[in-house]
FIMI-700453 format. One record per residue (C-alpha): residue in three letters; x negated, y negated, z. Coordinates in steps of 0.2 Angstrom, whole numbers, plus 5000, padded with zeros to 4 digits. Layout:
BEGIN
[node ALA [X Y Z]]
...
***
This chain:
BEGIN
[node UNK [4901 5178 5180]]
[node UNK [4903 5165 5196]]
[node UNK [4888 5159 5193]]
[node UNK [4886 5140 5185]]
[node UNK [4873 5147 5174]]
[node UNK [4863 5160 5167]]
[node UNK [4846 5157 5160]]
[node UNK [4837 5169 5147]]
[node UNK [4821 5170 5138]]
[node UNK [4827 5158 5126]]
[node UNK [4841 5148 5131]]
[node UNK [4856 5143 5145]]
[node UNK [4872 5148 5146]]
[node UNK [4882 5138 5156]]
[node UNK [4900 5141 5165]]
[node UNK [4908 5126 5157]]
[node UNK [4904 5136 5140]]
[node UNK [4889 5128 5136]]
[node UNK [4876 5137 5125]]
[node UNK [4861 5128 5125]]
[node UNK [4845 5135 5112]]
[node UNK [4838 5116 5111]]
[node UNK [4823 5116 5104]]
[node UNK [4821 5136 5106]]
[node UNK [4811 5138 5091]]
[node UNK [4827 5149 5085]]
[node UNK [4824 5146 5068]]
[node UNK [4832 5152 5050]]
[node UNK [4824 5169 5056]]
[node UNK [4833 5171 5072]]
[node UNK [4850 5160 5068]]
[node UNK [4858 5176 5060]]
[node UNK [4857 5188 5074]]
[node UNK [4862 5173 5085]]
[node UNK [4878 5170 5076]]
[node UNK [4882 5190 5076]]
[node UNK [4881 5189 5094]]
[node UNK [4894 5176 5097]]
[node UNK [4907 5187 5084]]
[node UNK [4917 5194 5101]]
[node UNK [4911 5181 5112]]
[node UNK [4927 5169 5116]]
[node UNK [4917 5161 5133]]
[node UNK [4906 5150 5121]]
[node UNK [4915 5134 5116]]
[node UNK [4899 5120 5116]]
[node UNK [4886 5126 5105]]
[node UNK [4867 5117 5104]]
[node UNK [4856 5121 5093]]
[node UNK [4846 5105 5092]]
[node UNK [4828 5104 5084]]
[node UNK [4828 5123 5080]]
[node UNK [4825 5119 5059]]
[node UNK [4838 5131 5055]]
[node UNK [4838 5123 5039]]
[node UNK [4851 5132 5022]]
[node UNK [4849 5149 5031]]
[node UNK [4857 5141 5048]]
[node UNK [4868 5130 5038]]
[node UNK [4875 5145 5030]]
[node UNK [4878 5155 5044]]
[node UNK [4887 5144 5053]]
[node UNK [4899 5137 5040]]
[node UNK [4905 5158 5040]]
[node UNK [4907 5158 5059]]
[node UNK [4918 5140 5059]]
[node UNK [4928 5148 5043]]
[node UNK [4931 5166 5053]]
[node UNK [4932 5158 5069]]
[node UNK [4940 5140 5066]]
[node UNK [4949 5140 5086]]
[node UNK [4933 5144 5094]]
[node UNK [4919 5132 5096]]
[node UNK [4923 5114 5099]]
[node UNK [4904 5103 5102]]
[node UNK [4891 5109 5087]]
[node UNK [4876 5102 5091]]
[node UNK [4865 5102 5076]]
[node UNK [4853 5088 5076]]
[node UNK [4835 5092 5069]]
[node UNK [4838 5105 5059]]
[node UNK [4832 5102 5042]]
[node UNK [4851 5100 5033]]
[node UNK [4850 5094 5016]]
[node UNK [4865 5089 5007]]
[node UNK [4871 5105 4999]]
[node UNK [4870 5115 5016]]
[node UNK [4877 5102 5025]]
[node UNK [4892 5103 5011]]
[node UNK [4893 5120 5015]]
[node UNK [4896 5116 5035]]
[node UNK [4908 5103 5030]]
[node UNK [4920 5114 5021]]
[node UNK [4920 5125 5035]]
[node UNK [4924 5112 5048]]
[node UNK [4938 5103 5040]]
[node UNK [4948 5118 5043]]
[node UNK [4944 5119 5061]]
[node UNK [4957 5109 5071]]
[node UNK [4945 5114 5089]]
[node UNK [4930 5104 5082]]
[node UNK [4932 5087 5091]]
[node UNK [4911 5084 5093]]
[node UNK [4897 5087 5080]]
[node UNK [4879 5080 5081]]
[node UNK [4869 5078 5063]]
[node UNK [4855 5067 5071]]
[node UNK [4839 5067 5063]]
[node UNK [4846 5078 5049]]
[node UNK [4842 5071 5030]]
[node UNK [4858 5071 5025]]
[node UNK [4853 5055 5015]]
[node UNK [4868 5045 5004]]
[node UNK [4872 5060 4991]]
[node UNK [4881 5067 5007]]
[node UNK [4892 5051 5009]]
[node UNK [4904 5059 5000]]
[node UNK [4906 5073 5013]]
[node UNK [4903 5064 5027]]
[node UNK [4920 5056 5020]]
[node UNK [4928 5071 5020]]
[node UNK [4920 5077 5036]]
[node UNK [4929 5061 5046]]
[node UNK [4946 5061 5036]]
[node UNK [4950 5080 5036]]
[node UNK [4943 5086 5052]]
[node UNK [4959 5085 5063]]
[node UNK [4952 5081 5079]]
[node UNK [4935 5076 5076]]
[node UNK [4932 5062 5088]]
[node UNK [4915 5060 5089]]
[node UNK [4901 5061 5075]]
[node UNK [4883 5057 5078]]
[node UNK [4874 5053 5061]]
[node UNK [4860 5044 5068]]
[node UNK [4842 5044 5058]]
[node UNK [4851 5054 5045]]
[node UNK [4845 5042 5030]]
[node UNK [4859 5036 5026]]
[node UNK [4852 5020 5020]]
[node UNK [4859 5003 5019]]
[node UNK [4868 5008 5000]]
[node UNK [4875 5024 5009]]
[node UNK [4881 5015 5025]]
[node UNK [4890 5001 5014]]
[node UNK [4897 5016 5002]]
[node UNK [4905 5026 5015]]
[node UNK [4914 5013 5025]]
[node UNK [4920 5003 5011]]
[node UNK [4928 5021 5007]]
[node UNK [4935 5022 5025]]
[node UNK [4944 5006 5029]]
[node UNK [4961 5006 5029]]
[node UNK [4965 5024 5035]]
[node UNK [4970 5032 5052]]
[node UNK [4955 5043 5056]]
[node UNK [4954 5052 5074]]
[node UNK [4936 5046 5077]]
[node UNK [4933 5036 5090]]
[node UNK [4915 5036 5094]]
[node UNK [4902 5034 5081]]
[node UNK [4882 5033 5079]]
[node UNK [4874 5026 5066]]
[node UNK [4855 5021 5076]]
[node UNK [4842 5019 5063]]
[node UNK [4849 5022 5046]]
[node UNK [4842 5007 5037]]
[node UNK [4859 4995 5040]]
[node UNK [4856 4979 5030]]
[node UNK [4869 4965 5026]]
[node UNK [4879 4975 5012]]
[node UNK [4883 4990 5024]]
[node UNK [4886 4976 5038]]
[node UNK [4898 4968 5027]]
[node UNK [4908 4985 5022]]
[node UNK [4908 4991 5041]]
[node UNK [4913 4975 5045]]
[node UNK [4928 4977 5034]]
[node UNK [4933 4993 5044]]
[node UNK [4932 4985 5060]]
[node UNK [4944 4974 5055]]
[node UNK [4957 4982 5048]]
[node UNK [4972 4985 5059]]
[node UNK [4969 5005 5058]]
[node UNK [4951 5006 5066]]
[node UNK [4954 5016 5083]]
[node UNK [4933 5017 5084]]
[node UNK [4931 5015 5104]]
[node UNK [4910 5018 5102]]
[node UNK [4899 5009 5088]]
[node UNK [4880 5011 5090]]
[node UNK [4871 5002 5080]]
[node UNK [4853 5002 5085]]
[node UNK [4836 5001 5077]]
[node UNK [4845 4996 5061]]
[node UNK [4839 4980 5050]]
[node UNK [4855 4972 5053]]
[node UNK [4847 4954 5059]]
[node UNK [4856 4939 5058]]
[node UNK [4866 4938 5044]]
[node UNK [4871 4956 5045]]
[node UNK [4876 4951 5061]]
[node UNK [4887 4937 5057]]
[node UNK [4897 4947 5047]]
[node UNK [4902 4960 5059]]
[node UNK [4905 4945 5072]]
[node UNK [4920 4939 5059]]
[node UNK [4927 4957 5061]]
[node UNK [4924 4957 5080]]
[node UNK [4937 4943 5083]]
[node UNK [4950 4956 5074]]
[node UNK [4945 4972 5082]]
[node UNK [4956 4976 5097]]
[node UNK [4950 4996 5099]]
[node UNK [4929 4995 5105]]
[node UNK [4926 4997 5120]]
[node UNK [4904 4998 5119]]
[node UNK [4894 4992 5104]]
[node UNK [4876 4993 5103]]
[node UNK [4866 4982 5094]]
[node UNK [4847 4987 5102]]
[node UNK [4833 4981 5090]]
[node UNK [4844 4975 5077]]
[node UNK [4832 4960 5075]]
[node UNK [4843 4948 5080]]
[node UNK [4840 4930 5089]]
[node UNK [4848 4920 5099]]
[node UNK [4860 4914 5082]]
[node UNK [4867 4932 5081]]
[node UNK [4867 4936 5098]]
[node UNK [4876 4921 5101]]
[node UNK [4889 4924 5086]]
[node UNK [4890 4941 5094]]
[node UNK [4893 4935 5111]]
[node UNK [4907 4923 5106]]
[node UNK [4917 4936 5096]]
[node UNK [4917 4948 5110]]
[node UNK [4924 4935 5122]]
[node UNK [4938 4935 5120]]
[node UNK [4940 4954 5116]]
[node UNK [4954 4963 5123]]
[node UNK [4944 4978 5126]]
[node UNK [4929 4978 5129]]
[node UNK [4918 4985 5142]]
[node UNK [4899 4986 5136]]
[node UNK [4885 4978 5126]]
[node UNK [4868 4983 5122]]
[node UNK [4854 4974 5117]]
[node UNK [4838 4979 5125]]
[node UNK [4824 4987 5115]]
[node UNK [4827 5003 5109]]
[node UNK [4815 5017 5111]]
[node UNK [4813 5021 5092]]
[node UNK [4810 5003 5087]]
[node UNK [4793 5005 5082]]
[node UNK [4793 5023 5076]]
[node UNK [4807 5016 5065]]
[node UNK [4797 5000 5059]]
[node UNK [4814 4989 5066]]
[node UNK [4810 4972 5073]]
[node UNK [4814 4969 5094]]
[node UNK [4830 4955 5097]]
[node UNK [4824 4938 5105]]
[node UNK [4834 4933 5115]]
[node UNK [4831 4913 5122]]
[node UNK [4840 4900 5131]]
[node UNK [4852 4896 5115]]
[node UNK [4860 4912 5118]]
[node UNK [4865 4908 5138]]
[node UNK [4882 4898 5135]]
[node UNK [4889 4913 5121]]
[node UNK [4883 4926 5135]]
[node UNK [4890 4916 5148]]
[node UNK [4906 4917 5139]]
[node UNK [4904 4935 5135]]
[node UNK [4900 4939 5155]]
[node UNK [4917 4930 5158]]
[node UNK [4927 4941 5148]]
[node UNK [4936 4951 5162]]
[node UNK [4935 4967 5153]]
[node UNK [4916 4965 5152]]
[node UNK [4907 4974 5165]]
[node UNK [4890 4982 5157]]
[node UNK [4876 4970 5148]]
[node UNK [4858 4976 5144]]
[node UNK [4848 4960 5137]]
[node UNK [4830 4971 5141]]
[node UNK [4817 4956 5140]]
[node UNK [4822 4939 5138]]
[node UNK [4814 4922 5133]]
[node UNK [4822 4913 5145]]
[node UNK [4818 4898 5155]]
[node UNK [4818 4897 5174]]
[node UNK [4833 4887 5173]]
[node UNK [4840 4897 5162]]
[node UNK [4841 4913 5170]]
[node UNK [4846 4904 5184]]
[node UNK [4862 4899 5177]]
[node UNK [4866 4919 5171]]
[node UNK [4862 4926 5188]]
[node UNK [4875 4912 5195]]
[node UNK [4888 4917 5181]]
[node UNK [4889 4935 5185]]
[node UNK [4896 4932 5203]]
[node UNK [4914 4924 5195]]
[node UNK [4913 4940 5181]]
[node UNK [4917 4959 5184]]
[node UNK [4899 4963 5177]]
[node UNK [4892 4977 5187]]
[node UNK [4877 4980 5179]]
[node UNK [4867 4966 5171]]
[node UNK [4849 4973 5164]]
[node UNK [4838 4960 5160]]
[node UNK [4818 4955 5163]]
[node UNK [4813 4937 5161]]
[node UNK [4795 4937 5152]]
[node UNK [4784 4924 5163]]
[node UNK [4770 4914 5160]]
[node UNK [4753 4918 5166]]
[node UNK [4751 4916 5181]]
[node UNK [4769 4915 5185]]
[node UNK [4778 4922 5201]]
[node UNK [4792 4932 5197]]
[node UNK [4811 4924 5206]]
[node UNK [4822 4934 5217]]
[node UNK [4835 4944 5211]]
[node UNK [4843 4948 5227]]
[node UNK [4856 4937 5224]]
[node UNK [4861 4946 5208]]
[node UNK [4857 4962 5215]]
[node UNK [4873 4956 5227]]
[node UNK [4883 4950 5217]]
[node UNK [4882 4967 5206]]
[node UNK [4886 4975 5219]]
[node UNK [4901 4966 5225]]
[node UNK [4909 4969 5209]]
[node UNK [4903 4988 5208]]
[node UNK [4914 4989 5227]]
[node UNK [4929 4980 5221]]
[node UNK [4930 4990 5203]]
[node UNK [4923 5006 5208]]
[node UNK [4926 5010 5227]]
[node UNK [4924 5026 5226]]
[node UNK [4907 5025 5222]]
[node UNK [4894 5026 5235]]
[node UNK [4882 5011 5233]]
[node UNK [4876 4999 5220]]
[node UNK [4861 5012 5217]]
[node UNK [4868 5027 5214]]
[node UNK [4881 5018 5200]]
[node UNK [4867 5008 5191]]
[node UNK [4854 5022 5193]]
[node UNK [4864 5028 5176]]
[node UNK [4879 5040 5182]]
[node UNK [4891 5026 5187]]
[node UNK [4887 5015 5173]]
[node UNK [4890 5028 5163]]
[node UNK [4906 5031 5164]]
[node UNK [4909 5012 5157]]
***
């Protein structure tokens, strides 16, 4: 149409293939007719359909599409759309046969852990699935710990996964643990947020850490860790061979989820100092931090020998307390963003959240 989009009552289509009907109040009414229209349409390859509570009727429809049409659409988009285990059954026989599905997104979907068994089948069957978004799925700690202790061992084409707020305790920290570990794990993204992993859950996965050699980000956002974990976290990571990102700010959902913040003190410093010194690390959120004035000092001064390019972190102060400068951090960020990434701009446009991004 040379145009890079066209925009309707309801919904955008975009010229990259994009069909966007997020949050569109399509519904089970409207999914049907929605579908039909997409029977000769061979533009559409990214489809989203995000918080429309589609529910069995929009399951339904949609595992016919991907079983008539298995070469045609390669993002589906589903989160928030009220699929219960036997419809989301019904999308996973469907997309196991589709070798063009390499994205889907579940979030927020109660699949809950009598769909583990699909989920299974959903990663080791789909041929080029690599990335699934199961986050606030219900999964719980039993089905978490069920369906990686299923997984490790085998060669699976997933390589970024989200498992953000799912109830993750020690048992399913300890199974996925397992699966990091093992020499056939190719996961590049693991997000982990909002989950009650805490220290000992934490512990584990910091074993497994030292084995991995594939992750390139992890996200550990309240995880309700302390400096212990965070320091056993920190230490595993550096010396990793691989990887690029960490992330342990507050998360967004943390008390909508009832999941405790990390506290991050001046016991951590010398396992993030190691961490920061790794020279494939380059991205580090700490969000709010209990550290002294010394303290922060010395990680401010660390990042200038690093390749850390963007280094998110607010010190909490007393009352009454002036806030230090950060221009010296500010510069050596951006010394770092010029030598690694010289095609970019300036130090604002990367850490403004493009840039970073592409960590």
């Amino acid at each position: 149409w040379n145009t890079p989009m066209v925009e309707f009552k309801r919904g955008v289509v975009y010229e990259d293939g994009r069909l966007d009907l997020c949050k569109m109040v399509v519904g089970p009414t409207h999914v049907e007719k929605l579908l039909d229209s997409l029977e000769n349409n061979t533009m559409i390859t990214q489809f989203l359909l995000g918080n429309n509570v589609s529910s069995t009727t929009g399951a339904r429809r949609i595992a016919k599409f991907i079983a008539d049409h298995p070469g045609r659409i390669e993002t589906w988009y589903l989160a928030g759309n009220h699929i219960r285990p036997p419809s989301f059954k019904l999308l996973v026989d469907s997309m196991i046969c589709s070798s063009r599905i390499t994205n889907i997104w579940l979030k927020r979907n109660p699949l809950t852990s009598a769909s583990v068994f699909d989920i299974h089948r959903l990663i080791t069957n789909t041929p080029n699935l690599r990335t699934l978004d199961l986050e606030n799925t219900e999964l719980g700690d039993v089905g978490v710990n069920q369906l990686f202790s299923q997984l490790t061992g085998k060669e699976v084409p997933l390589r970024n996964l989200y498992l953000n707020s799912n109830g993750i305790g020690v048992n399913a920290s300890k199974s996925l643990a397992s699966f990091l570990a093992h020499p056939s794990c190719k996961l590049e993204s693991l997000y982990l947020s909002s989950n009650p992993i805490g220290d000992a859950g934490a512990t584990h996965l910091a074993a497994a850490l030292k084995s991995n050699t594939s992750l390139i980000r992890i996200a550990f956002c309240s995880a309700g860790l302390t400096s212990r974990g965070i320091a056993d976290l920190s230490y595993a990571l550096s010396n990793h061979p691989s990887i690029r990102a960490l992330m342990l700010a507050a998360s967004m959902t943390t008390e909508a989820h009832r999941q405790r913040f990390n506290h991050i003190a001046d016991s951590a410093i010398p396992a993030l100092v190691a961490l920061m010194s790794n020279p494939s690390m380059q991205f580090l959120t700490l969000g709010r931090v209990a550290f002294s004035v010394d303290g922060w000092e010395t990680v401010k001064t660390a990042v200038e020998d690093t390749n850390i390019c963007d280094l998110v972190a607010h010190r909490l102060h007393a009352p009454g307390e002036a806030p230090e400068c950060s221009l010296t951090l500010r510069k050596a960020l951006a010394a770092n963003v010029k030598r690694l990434y010289p095609k970019e701009e300036n130090y604002e446009t990367f850490a403004s959240g493009m840039g970073a991004r592409s960590l």
